[in-house]
C-alpha positions in Angstrom: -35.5 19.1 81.9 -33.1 19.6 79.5 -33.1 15.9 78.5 -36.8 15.8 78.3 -36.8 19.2 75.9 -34.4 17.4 73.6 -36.8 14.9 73.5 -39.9 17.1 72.4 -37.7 18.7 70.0 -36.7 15.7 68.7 -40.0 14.4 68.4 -41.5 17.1 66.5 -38.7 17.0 64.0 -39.1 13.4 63.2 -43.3 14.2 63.1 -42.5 17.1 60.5 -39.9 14.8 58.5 -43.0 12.7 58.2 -45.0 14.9 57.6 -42.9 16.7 54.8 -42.4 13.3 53.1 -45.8 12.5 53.4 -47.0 15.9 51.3 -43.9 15.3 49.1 -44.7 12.3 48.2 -48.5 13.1 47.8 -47.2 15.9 45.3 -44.9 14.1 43.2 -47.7 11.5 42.8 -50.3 14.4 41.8 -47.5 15.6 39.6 -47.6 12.3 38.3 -51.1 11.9 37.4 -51.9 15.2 36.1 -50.9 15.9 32.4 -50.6 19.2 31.4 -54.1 18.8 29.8 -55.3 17.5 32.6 -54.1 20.7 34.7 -56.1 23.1 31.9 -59.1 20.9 32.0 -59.1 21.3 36.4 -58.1 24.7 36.3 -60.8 25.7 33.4 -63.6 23.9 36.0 -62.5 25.6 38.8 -62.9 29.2 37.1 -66.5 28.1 35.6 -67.4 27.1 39.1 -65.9 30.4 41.0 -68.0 32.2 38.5 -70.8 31.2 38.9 -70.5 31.3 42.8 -70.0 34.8 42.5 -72.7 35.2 40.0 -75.4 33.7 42.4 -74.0 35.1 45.5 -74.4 38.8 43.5 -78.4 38.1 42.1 -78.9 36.5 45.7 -78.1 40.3 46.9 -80.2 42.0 44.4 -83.3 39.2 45.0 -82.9 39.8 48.6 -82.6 43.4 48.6 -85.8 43.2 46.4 -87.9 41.4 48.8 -86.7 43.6 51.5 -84.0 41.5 52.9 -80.3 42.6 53.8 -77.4 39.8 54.2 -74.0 40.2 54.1 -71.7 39.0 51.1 -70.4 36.3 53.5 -74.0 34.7 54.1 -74.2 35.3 49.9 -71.4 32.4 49.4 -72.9 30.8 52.1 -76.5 30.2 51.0 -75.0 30.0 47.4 -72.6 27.0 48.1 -75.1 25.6 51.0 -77.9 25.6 47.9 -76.0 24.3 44.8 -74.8 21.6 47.2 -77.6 20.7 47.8 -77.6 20.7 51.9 -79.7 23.4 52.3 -80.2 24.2 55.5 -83.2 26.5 55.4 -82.2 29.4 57.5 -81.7 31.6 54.9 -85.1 31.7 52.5 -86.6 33.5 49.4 -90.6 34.5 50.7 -91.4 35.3 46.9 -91.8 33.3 44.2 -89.5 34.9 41.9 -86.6 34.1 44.6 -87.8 31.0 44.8 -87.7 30.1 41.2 -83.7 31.7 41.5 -83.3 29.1 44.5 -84.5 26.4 42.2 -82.4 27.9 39.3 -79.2 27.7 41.8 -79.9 24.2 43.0 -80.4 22.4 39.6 -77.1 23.9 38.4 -75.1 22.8 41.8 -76.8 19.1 41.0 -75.3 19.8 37.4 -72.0 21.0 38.4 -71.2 20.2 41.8 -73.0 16.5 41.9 -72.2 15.2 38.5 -69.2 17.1 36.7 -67.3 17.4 39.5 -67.4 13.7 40.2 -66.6 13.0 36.6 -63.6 15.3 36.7 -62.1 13.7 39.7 -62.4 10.2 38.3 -61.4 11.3 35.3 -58.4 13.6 36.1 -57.4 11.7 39.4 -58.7 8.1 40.1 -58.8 7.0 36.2 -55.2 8.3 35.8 -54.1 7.2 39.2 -55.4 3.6 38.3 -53.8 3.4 35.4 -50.7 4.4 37.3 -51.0 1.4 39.6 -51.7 -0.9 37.4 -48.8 -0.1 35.6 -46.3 -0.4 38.3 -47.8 -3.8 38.6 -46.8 -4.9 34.9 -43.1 -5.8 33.9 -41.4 -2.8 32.3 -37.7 -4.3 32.3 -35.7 -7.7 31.5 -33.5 -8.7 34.1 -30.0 -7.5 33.7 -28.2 -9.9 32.5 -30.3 -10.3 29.6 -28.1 -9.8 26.0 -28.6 -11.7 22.6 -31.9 -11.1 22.3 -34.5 -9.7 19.9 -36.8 -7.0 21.0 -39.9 -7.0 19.2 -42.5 -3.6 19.1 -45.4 -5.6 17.5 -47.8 -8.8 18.7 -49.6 -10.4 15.6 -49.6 -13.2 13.5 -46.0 -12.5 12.0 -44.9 -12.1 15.6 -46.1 -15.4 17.1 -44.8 -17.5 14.2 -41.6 -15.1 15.0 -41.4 -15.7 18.4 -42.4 -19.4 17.6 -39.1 -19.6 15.7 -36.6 -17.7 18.1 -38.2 -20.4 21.3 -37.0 -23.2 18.9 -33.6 -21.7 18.5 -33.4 -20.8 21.7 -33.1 -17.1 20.8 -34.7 -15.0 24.3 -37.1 -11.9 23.8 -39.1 -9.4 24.7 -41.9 -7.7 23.8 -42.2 -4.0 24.2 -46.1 -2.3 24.1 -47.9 0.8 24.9 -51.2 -0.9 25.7 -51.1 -1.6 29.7 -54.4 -4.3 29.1 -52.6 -6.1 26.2 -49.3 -6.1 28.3 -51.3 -7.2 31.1 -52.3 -10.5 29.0 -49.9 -11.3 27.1 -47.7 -11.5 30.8 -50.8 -13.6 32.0 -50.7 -16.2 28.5 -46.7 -16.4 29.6 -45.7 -14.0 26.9 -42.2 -12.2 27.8 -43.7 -8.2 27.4 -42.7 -5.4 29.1 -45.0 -2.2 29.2 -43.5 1.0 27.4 -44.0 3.5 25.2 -42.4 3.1 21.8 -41.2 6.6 21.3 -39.5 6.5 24.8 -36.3 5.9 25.4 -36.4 4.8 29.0 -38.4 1.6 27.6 -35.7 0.4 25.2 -33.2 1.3 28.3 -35.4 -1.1 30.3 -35.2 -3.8 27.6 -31.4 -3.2 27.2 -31.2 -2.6 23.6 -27.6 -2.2 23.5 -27.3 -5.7 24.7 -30.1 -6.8 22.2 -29.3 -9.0 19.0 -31.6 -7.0 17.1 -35.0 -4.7 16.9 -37.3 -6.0 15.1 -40.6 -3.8 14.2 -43.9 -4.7 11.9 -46.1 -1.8 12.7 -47.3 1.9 10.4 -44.8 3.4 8.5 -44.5 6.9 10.9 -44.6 4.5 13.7 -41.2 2.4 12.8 -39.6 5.8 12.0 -40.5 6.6 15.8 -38.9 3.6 16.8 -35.5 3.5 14.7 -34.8 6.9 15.4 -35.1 6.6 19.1 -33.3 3.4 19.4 -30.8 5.3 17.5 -30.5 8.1 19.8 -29.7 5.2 22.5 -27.1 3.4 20.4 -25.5 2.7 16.7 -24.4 -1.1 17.1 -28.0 -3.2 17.7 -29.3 -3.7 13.9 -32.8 -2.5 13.5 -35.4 -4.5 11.0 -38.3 -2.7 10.1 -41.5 -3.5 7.6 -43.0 -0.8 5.2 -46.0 -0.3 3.7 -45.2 2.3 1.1 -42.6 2.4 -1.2 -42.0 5.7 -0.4 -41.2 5.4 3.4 -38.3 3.1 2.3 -35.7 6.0 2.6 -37.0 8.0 5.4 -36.7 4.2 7.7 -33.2 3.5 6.8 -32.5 7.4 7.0 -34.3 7.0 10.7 -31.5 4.3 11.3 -32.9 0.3 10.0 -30.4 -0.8 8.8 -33.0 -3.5 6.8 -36.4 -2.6 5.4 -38.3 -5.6 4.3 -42.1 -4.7 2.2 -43.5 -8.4 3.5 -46.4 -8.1 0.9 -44.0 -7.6 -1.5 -42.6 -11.0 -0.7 -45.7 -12.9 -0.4 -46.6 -11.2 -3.7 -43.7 -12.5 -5.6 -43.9 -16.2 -4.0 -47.8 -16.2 -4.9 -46.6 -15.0 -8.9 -44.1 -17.3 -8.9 -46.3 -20.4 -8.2 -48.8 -19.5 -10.8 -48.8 -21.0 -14.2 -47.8 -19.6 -17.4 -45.5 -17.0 -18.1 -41.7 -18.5 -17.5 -40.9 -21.3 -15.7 -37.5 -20.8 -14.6 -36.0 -21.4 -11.6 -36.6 -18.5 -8.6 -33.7 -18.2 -6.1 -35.3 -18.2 -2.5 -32.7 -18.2 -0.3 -29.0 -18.2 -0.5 -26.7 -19.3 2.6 -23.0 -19.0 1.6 -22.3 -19.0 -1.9 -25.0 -21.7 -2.1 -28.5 -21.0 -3.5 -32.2 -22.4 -2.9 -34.4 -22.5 -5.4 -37.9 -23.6 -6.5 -39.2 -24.6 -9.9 -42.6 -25.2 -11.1 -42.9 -28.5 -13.2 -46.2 -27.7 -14.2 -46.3 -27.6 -18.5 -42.5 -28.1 -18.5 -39.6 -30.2 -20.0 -38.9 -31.3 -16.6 -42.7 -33.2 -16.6 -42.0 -37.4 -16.2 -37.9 -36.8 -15.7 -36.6 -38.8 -13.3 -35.0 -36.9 -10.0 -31.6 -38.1 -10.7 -31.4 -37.8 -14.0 -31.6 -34.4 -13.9 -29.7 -33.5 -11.0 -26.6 -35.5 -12.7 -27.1 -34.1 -16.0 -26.3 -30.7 -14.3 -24.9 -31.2 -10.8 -27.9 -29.5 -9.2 -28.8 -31.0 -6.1 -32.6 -31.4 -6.3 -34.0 -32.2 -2.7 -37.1 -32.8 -2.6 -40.6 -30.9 -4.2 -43.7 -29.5 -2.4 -46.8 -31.3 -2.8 -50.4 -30.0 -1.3 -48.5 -27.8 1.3 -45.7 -31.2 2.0 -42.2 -31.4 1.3 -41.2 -34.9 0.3 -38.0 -35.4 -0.2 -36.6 -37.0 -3.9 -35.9 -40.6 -4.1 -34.1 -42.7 -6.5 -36.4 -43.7 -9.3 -39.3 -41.0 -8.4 -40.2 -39.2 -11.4 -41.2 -35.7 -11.5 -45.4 -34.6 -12.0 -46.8 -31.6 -13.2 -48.7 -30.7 -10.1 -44.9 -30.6 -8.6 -42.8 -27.6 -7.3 -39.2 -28.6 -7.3 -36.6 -27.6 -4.2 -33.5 -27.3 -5.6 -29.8 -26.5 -4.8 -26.6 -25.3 -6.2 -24.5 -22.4 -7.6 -26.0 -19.6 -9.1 -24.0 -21.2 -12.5 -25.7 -24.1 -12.2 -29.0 -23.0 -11.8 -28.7 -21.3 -15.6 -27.1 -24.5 -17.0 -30.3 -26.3 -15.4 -32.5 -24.0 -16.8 -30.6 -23.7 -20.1 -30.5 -27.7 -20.1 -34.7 -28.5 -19.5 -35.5 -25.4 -21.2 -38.1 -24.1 -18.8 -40.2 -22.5 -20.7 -43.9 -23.0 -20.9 -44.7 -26.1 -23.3 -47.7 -24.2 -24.4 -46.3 -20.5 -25.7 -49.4 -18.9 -25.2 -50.8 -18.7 -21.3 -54.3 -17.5 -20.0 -54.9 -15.0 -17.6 -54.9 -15.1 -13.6 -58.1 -14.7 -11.5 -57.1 -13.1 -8.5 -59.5 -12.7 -6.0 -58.9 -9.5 -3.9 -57.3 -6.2 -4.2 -56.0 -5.2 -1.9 -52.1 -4.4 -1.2 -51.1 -8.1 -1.5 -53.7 -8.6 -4.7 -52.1 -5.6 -6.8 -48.5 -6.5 -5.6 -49.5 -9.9 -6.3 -50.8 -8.7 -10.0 -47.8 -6.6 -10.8 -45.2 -9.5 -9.8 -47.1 -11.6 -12.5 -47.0 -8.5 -15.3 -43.2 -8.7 -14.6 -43.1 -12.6 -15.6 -45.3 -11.8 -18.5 -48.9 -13.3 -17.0 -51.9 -10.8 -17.4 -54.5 -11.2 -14.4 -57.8 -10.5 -13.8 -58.5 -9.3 -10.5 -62.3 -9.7 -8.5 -62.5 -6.4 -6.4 -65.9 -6.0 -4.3 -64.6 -2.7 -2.7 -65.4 0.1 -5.3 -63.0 2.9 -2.8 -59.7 0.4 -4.4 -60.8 0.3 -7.9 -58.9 3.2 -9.1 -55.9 1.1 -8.3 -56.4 -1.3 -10.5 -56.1 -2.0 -14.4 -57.7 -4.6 -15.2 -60.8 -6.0 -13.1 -64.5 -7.2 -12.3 -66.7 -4.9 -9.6 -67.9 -7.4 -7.2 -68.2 -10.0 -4.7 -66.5 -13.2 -5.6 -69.1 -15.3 -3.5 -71.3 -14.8 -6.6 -70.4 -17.0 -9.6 -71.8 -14.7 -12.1 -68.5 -12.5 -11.0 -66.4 -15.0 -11.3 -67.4 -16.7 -14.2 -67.2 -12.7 -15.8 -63.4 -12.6 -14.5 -63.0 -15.6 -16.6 -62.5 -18.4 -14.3 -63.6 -21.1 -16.6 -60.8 -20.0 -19.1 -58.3 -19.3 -16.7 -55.4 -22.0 -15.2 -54.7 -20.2 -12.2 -57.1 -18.5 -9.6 -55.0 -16.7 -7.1 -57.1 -15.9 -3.4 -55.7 -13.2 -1.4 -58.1 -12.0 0.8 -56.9 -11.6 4.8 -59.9 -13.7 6.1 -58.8 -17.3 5.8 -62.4 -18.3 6.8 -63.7 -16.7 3.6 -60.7 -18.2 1.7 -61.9 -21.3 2.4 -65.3 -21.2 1.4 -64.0 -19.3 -1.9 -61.6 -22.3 -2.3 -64.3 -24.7 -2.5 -66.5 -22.0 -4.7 -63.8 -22.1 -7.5 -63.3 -25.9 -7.6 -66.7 -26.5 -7.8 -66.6 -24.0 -10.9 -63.3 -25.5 -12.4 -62.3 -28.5 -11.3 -58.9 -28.7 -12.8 -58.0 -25.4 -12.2 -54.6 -24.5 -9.8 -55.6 -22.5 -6.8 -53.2 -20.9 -5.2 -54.2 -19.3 -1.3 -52.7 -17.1 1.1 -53.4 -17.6 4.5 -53.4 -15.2 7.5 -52.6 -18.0 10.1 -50.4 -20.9 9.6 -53.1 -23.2 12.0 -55.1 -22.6 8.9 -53.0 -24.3 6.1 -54.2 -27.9 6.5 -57.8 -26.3 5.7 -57.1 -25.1 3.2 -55.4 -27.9 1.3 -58.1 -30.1 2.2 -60.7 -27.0 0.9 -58.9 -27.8 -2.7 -56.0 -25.1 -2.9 -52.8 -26.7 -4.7 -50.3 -24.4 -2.8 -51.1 -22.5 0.4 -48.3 -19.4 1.2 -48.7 -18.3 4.5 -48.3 -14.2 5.5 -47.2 -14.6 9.0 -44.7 -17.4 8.0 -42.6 -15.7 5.5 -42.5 -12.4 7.0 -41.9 -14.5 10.6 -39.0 -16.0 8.2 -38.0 -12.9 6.6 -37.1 -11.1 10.1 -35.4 -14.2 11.5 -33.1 -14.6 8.8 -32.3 -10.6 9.6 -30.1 -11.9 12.0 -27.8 -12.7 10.0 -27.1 -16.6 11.3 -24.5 -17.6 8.9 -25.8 -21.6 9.9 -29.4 -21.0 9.3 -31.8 -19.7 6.4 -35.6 -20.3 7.1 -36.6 -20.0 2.7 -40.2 -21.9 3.8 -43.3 -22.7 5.9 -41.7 -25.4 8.3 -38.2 -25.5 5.4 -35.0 -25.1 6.7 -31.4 -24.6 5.5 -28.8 -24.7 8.2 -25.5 -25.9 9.3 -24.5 -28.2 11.8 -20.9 -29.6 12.5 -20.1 -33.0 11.3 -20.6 -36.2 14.5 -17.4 -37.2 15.5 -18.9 -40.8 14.8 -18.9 -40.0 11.4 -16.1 -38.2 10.3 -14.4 -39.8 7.3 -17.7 -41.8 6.3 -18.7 -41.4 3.0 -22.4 -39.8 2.5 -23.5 -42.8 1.8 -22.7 -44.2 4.9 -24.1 -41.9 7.2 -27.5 -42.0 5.3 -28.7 -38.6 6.6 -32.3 -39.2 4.7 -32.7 -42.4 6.5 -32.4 -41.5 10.1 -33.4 -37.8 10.2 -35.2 -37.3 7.1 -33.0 -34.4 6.4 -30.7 -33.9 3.0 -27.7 -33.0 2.8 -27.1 -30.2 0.0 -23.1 -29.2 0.7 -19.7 -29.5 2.8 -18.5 -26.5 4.0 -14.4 -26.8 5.3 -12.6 -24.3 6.2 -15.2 -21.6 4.6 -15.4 -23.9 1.2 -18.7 -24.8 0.3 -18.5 -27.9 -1.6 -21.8 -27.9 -3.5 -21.3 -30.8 -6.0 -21.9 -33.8 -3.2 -22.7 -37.2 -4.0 -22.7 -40.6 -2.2 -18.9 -40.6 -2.5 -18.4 -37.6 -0.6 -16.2 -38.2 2.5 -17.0 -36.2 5.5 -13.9 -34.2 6.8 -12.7 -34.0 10.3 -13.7 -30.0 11.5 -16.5 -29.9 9.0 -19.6 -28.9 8.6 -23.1 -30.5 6.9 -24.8 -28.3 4.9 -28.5 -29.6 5.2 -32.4 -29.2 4.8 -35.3 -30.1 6.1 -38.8 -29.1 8.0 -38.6 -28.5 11.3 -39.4 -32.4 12.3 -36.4 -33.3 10.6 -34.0 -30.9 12.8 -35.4 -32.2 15.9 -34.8 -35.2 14.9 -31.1 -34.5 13.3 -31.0 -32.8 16.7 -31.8 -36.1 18.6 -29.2 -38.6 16.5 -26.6 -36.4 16.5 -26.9 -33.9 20.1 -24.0 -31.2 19.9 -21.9 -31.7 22.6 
């Protein structure tokens, strides 16, 4: 007996346990699911509904009483909740026509409340949420745990799949963090490595072990990269944060919310479109610097340096010139090639150097005086794009359809520049340079073609939203083609600081690479980088010593390193002739 009551007792503990963790659970899921909004919203319906319950079960009484009638208060609630549900069972009727109009009354407002809000606020403050919840769970929200090295991005857009493009190729791992549970959803299908988080929460920056992380990388508003560097801040001080801006004025508050970078990419596009254009000064524009050596760009165009041989001028001043961009190409120099006007030079060397090279060809314009720029949109790259070519001493003109930006702007033409009338008002047929900024490549292309047609000899100069769309644009007629995503893809890479690697172009790389123990002690000559991996070789770097001035001579040291550059066809195959052990 007492065996068997031990049993029972037993039983019935394990059956409450259940039970206990069955409600428990059930709570914390509610708990879950309803928001503190959500709770107001429910508890705000249930009142409206006990109201009016009461208020029909009262003016049942009085109709009732009325027609002679007597029911108790319990058989009020009754008929009431039977009737606006809609069951109605018909034991309890009005025999007037004033109570029936009530019951009619009473039943339209139960269809109201009871068979369309109320199923609406259970979706919406239950199932919807509850969903959501589930679907959630099903998404990656953490890297494994032995992830470290890698960049966590807050952002998926152009700049981030160039971006990401660039860390796959260096073998750099991942992860994108987003709020949106559909977009996460995906970009995990398309083989994207996202995690599903919110940006201001600590727990998802936990998840993607930002302590571990190379670096934090973040492109979106203003208020919204604050958000982000001053929670990843609150979780630790060592992982460097990059952030974009938008305003000038946000600058402070981001590094005072803890980036320890703050890049304005239309800034930079701005500048690299101005510098491209002609007129104004032609002197050399440093791009990139690795070490104490520098990489920098010339336009030919109306210069000195117009039917100079390559090596002439890079003996004449020790600069290494490497090649030239040419309709969205690099080529690399030759012996005996001679530079055009159409030509943008790629040159390296010493800060020094660069002045004696400028000093040397005089780059200055050939003809003093210079035309104005057309630039076609004015937006924030258009008006950064205008300022950067005040600075070099270039008035512009800019073509502005949207009358809400034309109290930004000095000088310009109201109006689309699709119609040639505009155009030809902005002075295209004067000007040398037309300069198309507008975000829609698609309509770049067709204003490309637009603006040759009107001046064939003109330079265009484009700036292209996706980098799939450069080759379009060459062949639309554009002399130079920057793309957005590229150099601000290029501009948060190089944030890594990689001593051994400086992206300064679309597809143009500077980086190091130790010398092939097959050919240490060869002369430059000898190992012919140009020949086998179309790659040149701009400096020697022992021991922390750049040596800048190379030549054919130079020997190549045991424990070296190659300073070298090239697009990224030329590392892969540097890559494949000489494989690092």
């Amino acid at each position: 007996m007492t065996q068997q009551k031990n049993k029972s007792v037993s039983k019935k503990s394990i059956w409450n346990k259940l039970r206990f963790s069955f409600f428990n659970s059930l709570l914390l899921e509610l708990s879950s699911i309803l928001t503190q909004s959500h709770f107001r919203t429910l508890l705000r319906f249930i009142f409206i509904l006990t109201c009016l319950t009461t208020f029909f079960s009262i003016f049942f009484q009085v109709l009732m009483i009325y027609e002679g009638q007597e029911h108790s208060w319990v058989t009020g609630f009754y008929w009431t909740l039977s009737t606006m549900s809609t069951l109605g069972y018909g034991d309890i009727s009005f025999t007037t026509d004033l109570g029936r109009l009530y019951s009619i009354f009473v039943l339209m407002s139960g269809i109201v409340f009871m068979l369309v809000l109320l199923p609406f606020t259970v979706i919406e403050l239950f199932y919807a949420p509850w969903i959501e919840s589930r679907a959630a769970s099903l998404v990656p929200q953490s890297v494994p745990s032995n992830l470290q090295g890698h960049v966590i991005l807050t952002f998926y857009s152009t700049i981030a799949t160039a971006l990401i493009e660039k860390l796959i190729q260096f073998q750099y791992p991942y992860v994108v963090i987003l709020p949106e549970l559909e977009e996460v959803t995906r970009l995990s299908d398309k083989g994207i490595n996202v995690i599903y988080g919110e940006l201001n929460d600590p727990v998802a920056y936990r998840n993607a072990r930002v302590e571990q992380a190379a670096l934090v990388a973040t492109t979106r508003s203003d208020i919204v990269n604050t958000s982000v560097a001053f929670t990843v801040r609150g979780i630790t001080d060592k992982t460097p944060v990059v952030s974009t801006v938008r305003e000038e004025d946000s600058i402070d508050i981001l590094q005072l919310a803890g980036c320890n970078k703050v890049l304005n990419i239309t800034k930079l596009v701005a500048q690299s479109l101005a510098r491209r254009a002609n007129g104004g000064n032609q002197f050399s524009h440093v791009i990139g610097q690795i070490d104490d050596l520098c990489i920098a760009e010339v336009d030919s165009n109306r210069t000195t340096l117009v039917g100079q041989a390559y090596l002439i001028a890079q003996w004449e001043t020790s600069i290494s010139i490497v090649g030239f961009w040419k309709r969205g190409n690099f080529v690399i120099a030759e012996a005996g090639s001679v530079i055009e006007p159409d030509t943008v030079l790629v040159m390296a060397g010493t800060r020094q150097q660069l002045k004696d090279f400028d000093q040397l060809f005089k780059l200055v314009l050939v003809s003093v005086e210079s035309k104005p720029v057309v630039i076609i949109g004015g937006g924030r790259v258009g008006r950064a794009t205008a300022k950067a070519l005040k600075g070099h001493g270039i008035e512009c003109c800019i073509v502005e359809s949207n009358s809400e930006r034309l109290h930004l702007l000095e000088n310009y033409v109201h109006g689309s520049a699709a119609d040639k009338s505009i155009l030809q008002s902005a002075g295209i047929a004067e000007a040398e340079t037309v300069i198309i900024t507008m975000r829609d490549d698609e309509i770049n292309i067709y204003l490309t073609i637009l603006c040759r047609l009107l001046h064939p000899d003109i330079q265009i100069i484009n700036r292209a939203t996706l980098e799939r769309n450069i080759d379009a644009l060459h062949r639309a007629g554009s002399d130079i083609v920057l793309s957005y995503s590229s150099i601000g893809a290029n501009a948060l890479f190089n944030s890594l600081g990689r001593s051994d690697l400086l992206m300064i172009a679309e597809g143009l790389d500077v980086f190091k690479m130790p010398i092939p123990k097959d050919l240490v002690n060869k002369t430059l000559a000898e190992a012919n980088f140009r020949k086998y991996t179309h790659c040149s070789v701009i400096g020697i770097d022992v021991d922390n010593v750049t040596d800048i001035n190379t030549g054919p001579d130079s020997v190549l040291p045991k424990g070296g390193e190659v300073i070298l550059i090239g697009t990224k066809e030329a590392q892969a195959k540097f890559h494949r002739k000489y494989p690092i052990n």
